[in-house]
C-alpha positions in Angstrom: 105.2 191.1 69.6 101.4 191.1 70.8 100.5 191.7 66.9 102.0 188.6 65.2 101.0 186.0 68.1 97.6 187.5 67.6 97.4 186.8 64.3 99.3 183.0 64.9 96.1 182.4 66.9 93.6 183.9 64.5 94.9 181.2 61.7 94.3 178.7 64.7 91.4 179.3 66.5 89.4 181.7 64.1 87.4 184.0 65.5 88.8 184.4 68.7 89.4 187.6 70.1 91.1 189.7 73.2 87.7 191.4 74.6 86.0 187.4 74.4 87.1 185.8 77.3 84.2 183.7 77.9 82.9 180.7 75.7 79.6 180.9 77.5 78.5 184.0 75.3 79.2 182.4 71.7 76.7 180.0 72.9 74.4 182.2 74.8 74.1 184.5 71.3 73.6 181.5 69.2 70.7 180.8 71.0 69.6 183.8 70.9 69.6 184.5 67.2 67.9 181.3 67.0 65.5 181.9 69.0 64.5 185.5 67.6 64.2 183.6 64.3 62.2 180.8 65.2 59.8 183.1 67.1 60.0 185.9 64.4 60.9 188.7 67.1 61.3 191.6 65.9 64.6 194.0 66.7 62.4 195.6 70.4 62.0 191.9 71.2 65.4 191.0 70.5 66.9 193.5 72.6 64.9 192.9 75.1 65.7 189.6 75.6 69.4 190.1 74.6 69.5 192.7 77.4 67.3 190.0 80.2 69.7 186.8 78.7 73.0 188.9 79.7 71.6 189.8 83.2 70.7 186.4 84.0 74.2 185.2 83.1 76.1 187.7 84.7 73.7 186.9 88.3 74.5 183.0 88.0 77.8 184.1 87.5 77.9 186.5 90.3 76.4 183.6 92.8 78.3 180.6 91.3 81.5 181.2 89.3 84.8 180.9 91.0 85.9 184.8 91.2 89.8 183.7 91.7 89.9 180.9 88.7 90.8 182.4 85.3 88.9 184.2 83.5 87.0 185.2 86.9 83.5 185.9 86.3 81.0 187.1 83.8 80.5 190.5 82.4 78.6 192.9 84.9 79.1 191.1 88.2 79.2 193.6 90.0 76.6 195.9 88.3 74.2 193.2 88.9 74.2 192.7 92.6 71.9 195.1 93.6 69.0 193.5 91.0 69.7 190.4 93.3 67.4 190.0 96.5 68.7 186.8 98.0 67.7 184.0 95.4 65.2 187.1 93.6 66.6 188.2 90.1 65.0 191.8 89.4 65.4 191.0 85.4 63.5 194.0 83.9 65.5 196.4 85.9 68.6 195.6 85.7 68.4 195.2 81.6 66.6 198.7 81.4 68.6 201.3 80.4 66.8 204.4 81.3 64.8 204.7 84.2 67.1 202.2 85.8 69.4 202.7 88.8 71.8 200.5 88.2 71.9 199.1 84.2 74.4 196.7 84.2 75.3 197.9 80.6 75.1 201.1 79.5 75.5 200.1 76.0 72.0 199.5 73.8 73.3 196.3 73.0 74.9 195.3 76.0 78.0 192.8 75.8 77.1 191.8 72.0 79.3 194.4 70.1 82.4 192.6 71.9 81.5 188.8 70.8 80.0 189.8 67.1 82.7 190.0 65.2 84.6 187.0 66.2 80.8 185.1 66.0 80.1 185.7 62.2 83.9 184.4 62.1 82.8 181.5 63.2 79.5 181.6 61.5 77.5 180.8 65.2 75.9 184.2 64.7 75.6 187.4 62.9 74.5 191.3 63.6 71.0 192.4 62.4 70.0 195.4 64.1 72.5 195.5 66.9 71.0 192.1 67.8 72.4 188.5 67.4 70.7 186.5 64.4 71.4 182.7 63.0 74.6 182.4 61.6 75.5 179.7 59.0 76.0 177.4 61.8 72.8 176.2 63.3 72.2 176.3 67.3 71.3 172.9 68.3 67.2 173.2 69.3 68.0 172.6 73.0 70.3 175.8 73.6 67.1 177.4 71.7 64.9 177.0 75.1 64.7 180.7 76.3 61.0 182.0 75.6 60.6 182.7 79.1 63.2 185.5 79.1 61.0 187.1 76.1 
């Protein structure tokens, strides 16, 4: 049964997917290709601040999402916590992967291998190295507003 509502809600809402519960991180990897393009970053760079942008959502998620409304909080929660020291976000070590105590991903490309397919669906962004570039869609130049995560 799961198979044919799936694809009743593919013909509907193209491009959305089981493992993309949160609408957040469309926009979040918009931006992102965007902002790799605009500032010519090369694939380091854009993993880098791939791997930064999904640690600072996940910690504003961990200190202000609503863990019992639907869909509960952001990826990496609880992976996060100990790179938090009160109001302090420890960026660079949570979004290293070696060297790193407590990576809230252990995947080189964090969270983006779940949201890429259902993103060059919906043309907000594409895969270019394991990282998000612009999509046929552009990002609106206010979501674009992340060069101090680089």
């Amino acid at each position: 049964m799961e198979a044919p509502v799936l694809r009743a809600i593919e013909l509907l809402v193209p491009g959305i997917s089981s493992v993309t519960r949160y609408v957040r991180y469309y926009a979040l990897y918009a931006a992102l290709g965007a902002h790799a393009a605009d500032h010519d970053l090369d694939g380091a760079a854009s993993l880098r601040l791939l791997r930064r942008s999904e640690v600072v959502l996940a910690a504003v998620s961990r200190l202000h999402d609503d863990p019992d409304a639907w869909p509960g909080m952001g990826h990496a929660v609880d992976e996060v916590r100990h790179a938090l020291d009160g109001d302090v976000l420890r960026t660079d070590a949570a979004a290293r992967m070696e060297d790193a105590d407590h990576p809230y991903s252990p995947r080189r490309s964090g969270f983006w291998s779940q949201y890429l397919g259902p993103s060059t669906v919906l043309g907000t962004a594409v895969n270019e190295g394991d990282v998000p570039r612009p999509g046929k869609h552009a990002c609106p130049r206010r979501s674009r507003r992340c060069s101090r995560l680089c």
